[in-house]
N, C-alpha and C positions, 0 to 999 in steps of 0.2 A: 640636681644642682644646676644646670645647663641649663634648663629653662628661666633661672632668675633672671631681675632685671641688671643692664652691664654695671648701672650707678647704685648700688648696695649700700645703704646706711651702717655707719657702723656703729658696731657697738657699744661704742664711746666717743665724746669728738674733743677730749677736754688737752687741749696740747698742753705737755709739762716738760720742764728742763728753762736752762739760763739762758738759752737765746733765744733771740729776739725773731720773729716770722719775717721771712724773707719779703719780694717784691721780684716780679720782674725789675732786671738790671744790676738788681743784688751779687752780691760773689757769694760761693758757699764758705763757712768758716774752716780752717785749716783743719780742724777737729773734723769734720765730715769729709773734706778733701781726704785726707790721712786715710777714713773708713773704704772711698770707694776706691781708692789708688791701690789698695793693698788687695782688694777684690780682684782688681784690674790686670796687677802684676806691675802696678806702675808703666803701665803704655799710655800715654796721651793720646788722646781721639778726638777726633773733628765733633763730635757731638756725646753727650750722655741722656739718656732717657732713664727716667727714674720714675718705675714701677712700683705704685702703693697694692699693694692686697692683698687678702687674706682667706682663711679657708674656707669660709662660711660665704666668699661671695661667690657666686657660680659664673657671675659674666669675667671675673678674675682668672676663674679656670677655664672658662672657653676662652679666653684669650690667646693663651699662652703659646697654642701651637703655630697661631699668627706671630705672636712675638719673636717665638725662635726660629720661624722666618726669616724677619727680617734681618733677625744679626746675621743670620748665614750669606743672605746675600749681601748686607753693608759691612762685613764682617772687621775690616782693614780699617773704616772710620768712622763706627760708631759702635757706642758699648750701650746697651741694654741692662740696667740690675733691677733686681727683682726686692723689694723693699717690707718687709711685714713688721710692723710695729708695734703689734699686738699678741705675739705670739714667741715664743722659742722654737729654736729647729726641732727640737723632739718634740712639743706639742702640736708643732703644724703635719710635722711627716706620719705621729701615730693617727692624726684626724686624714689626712690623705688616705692612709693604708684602706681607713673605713671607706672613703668614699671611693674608692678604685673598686672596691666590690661589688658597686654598681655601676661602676661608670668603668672599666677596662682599658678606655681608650685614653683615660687620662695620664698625663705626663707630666712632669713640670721639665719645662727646658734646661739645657745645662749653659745656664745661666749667672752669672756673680750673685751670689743671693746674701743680705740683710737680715738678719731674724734681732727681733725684740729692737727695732730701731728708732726709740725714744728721740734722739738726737734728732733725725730728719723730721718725727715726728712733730715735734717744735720747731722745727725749720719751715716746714710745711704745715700747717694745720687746713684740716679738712673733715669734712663732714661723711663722705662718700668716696667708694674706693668699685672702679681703678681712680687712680689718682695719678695724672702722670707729670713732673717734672722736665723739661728739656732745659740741659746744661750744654755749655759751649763749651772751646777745648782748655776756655781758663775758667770753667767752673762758673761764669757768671751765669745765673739766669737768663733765657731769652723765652721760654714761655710756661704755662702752669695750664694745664687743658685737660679735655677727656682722653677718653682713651681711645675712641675713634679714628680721632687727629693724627694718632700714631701709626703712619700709613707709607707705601712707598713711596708716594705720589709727593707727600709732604718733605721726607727723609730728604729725597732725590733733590728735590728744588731748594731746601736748604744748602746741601753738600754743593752743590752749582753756585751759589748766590751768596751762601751766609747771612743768609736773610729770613727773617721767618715771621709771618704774621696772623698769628695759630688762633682763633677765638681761648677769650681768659675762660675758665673755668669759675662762673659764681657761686658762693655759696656762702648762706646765709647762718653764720657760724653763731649767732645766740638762737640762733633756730628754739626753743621749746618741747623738746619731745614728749613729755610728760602732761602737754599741757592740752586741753580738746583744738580745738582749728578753729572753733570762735571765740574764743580767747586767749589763741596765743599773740604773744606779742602786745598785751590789753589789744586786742580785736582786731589787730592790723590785717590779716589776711580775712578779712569778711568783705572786702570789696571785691572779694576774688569767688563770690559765691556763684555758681549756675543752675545748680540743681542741690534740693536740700528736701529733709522730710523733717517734722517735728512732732513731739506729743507733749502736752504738759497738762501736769491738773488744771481745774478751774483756776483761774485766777478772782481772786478777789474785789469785788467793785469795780471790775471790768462789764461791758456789757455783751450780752447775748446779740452773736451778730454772725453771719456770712456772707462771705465777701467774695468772688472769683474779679483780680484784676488781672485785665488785660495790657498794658503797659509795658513794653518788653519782653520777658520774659514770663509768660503765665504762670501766675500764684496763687491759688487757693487759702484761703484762712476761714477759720470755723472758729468761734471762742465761746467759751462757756454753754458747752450745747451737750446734751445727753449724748451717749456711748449709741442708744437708738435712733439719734438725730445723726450721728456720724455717720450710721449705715446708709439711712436715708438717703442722705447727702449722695453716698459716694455711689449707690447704683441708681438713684432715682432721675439726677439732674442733668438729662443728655440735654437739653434746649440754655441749660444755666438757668432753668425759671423755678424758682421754689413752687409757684402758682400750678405750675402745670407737673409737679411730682406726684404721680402713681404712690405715693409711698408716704404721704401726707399724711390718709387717711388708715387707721391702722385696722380696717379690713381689708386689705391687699397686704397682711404680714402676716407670718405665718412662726410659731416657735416651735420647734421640734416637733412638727409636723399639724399641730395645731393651733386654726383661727387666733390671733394674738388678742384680738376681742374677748374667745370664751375662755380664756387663759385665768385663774384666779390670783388675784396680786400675789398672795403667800407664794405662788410656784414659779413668778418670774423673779428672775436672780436683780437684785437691786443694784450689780453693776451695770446694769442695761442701761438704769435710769439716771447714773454718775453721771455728772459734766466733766467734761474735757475740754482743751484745746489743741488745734490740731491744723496745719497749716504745712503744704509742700510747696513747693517749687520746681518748676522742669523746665525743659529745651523742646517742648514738643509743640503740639497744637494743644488749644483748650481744653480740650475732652480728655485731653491726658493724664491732668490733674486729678482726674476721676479715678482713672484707670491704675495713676499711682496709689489713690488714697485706698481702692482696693485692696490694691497689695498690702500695704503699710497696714491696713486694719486686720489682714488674716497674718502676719505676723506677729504682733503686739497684743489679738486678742485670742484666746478659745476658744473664737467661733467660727464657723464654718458659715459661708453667705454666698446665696444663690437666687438669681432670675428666672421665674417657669413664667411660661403662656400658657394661658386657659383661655378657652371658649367657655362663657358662661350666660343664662336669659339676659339681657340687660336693654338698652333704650337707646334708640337711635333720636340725637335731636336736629330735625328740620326746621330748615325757614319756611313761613307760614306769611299768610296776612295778618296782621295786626285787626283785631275786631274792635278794641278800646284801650287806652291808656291806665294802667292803675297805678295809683300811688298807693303807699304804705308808708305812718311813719315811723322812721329812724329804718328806710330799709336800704339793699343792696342795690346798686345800680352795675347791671352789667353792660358792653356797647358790640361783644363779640361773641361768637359761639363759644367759642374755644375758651375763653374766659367764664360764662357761664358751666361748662362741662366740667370746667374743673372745682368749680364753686360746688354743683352740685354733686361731685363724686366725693366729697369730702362732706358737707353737710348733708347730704341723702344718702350715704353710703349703703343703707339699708334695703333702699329701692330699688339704687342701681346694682352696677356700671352705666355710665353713661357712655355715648359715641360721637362722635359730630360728625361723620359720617363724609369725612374730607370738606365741611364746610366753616371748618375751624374759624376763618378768616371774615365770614360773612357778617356783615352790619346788621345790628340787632338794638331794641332800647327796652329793657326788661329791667323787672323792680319785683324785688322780691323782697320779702319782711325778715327782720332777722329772727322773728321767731319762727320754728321750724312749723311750716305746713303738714297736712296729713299726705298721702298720694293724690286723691284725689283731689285736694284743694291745690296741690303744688300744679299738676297735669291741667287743672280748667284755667290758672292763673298763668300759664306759658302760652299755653291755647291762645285764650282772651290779646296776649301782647306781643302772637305772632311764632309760635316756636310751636311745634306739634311734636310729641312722645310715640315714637311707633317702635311697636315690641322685635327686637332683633338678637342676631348672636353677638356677642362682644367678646373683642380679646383683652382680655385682666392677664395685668404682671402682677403676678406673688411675689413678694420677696419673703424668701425664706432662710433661716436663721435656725442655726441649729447649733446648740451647748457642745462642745466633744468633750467622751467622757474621760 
């Protein structure tokens, strides 16, 4: 219970009874004067503090030993009552009795105590408890604050001054509880978003699209993309380039321990192939987005996903001299290695892996046909336009993907 937070939602916030909610500046009605004066023994006091809370809140019960502090040492000019409104003395003290059998050290102060107190409760309406009231010595309101505020430091400088200028305690009393948090209010709190995760089916006559903005706050959106375009996405795109994902080409996937290629369609689960949408938001750097959607997809899905490195035969491509120009038409024009390498790890996947051999960045003017070459026509045709094929080890990411049963 001690560990709760000190401002506790309660369990109801709906104030009932005839009067009307107070106000700083307010007097309390003669009806509640009568309540606390008879608590009191009838002593008039330089000040009243009017403690809201209940047994279910734990910053309520860590309080208390602070509370009865203070009265001992303000003892002479100020009274402390202990206000529950929600509960009877016999309900509160049998729920105590339980929680004292974990908690030993707990107490309630011998304090003027309020049980079932409706009346205040509509005097005061609140959302969260403690809830603390400060009354003057003629009962007028002078502040309605947390329970913090309720300190020597404050006590003191009142009793000297008669002055008091406490922060109000807000609270947003159509508050929603029932309702999600982008929606309550019809949406009012959605300007209030900083970090969010979402999943929703396909949407309908939306288009196939991903997006990482960078604008503020980095947001990721994915729409209408298959369940195996979502993995892709979220382990393949360290650069943010679809171009350059390892995970494009679905020989570098693997399902339950087998080539996603020799896989036969009947024994791939046709959730794989669902479209979803799927869209986060964070407070971090870019790559975060990734690292969230990670998360968010081994939550939401059954599957288990993982990154291996292999060494496997594959193709280093070098710059070369250009021996001739060839056109093809309707073909590919690339202007960069690394452009090229990825072109062909996804159209030759058969052949390769490809490497660029750290010359990612290197100027190149290659044209290839979009009809698929054999090897050897591919290798004399790179030859010919300046790029040479030399046989090397390559490191290939798997991702792999695995059902759990």
């Amino acid at each position: 219970m001690f560990s709760l937070s000190a401002q506790t939602p309660r369990k109801d916030s709906g104030a009932d009874g005839p009067f009307q909610a107070l106000q700083i500046g307010s007097t309390l009605p003669q009806a509640a004067i009568e309540q606390i004066s008879t608590q009191n023994n009838k002593c008039h006091k330089q000040l009243y503090i009017l403690d809201f809370w209940t047994t279910w809140c734990g910053g309520c019960l860590a309080s208390f030993p602070h509370l009865g502090s203070l009265q001992r040492k303000f003892k002479a000019d100020i009274q402390i009552i202990l206000l529950n409104a929600e509960e009877t003395q016999e309900s509160a003290k049998a729920r105590l009795q339980k929680i004292a059998k974990n908690n030993p050290a707990l107490k309630v102060p011998e304090l003027p105590q309020v049980y079932n107190a409706r009346l205040f409760d509509s005097l005061f309406p609140h959302l969260s408890v403690p809830h603390h009231i400060w009354l003057d010595r003629d009962f007028k309101v002078i502040a309605i604050t947390s329970s913090e505020n309720t300190n020597e430091k404050n006590i003191n400088s009142y009793l000297k001054t008669h002055r008091i200028d406490l922060p109000t305690k807000f609270e947003l009393m159509d508050f929603e509880e029932d309702q999600s948090l982008l929606y309550e209010g019809d949406g009012r709190q959605q300007n209030l978003l900083i970090g969010y995760s979402l999943l929703l089916d396909s949407i309908y006559g939306a288009p196939s699209l991903f997006k990482l903005s960078k604008k503020g706050t980095p947001s990721l959106r994915v729409v209408n993309r298959s369940l195996l375009d979502l993995f892709k996405i979220a382990y393949g795109m360290i650069n943010n380039q679809w171009a350059s994902n390892p995970f494009r080409s679905s020989a570098n996937i693997e399902l339950n321990s087998r080539p996603l290629e020799s896989v036969e369609s009947k024994d791939i689960p046709a959730s794989l192939y669902r479209k979803y949408c799927y869209e986060n938001k964070t407070v971090n750097s870019d790559n975060s987005v990734y690292t969230v959607m990670q998360q968010d997809l081994k939550r939401f899905f059954d599957i288990n996903a993982s990154v291996q490195v292999i060494s496997v035969n594959g193709w280093m491509l070098e710059k070369g001299s250009a021996q001739q120009a060839i056109k093809y038409e309707k073909g590919h024009v690339f202007k960069s290695i690394s452009l090229l390498q990825s072109y062909l790890n996804e159209a030759y996947a058969a052949i390769g892996p490809f490497d660029n051999g750290g010359q990612g960045d290197a100027a190149i003017e290659i044209v290839l046909p979009r009809k698929a070459l054999s090897k050897e026509e591919l290798f004399i045709s790179l030859k010919q336009q300046g790029v040479i094929c030399k046989p090397t080890q390559v490191k290939k990411q798997i991702l792999q993907l695995t059902y759990k049963d």
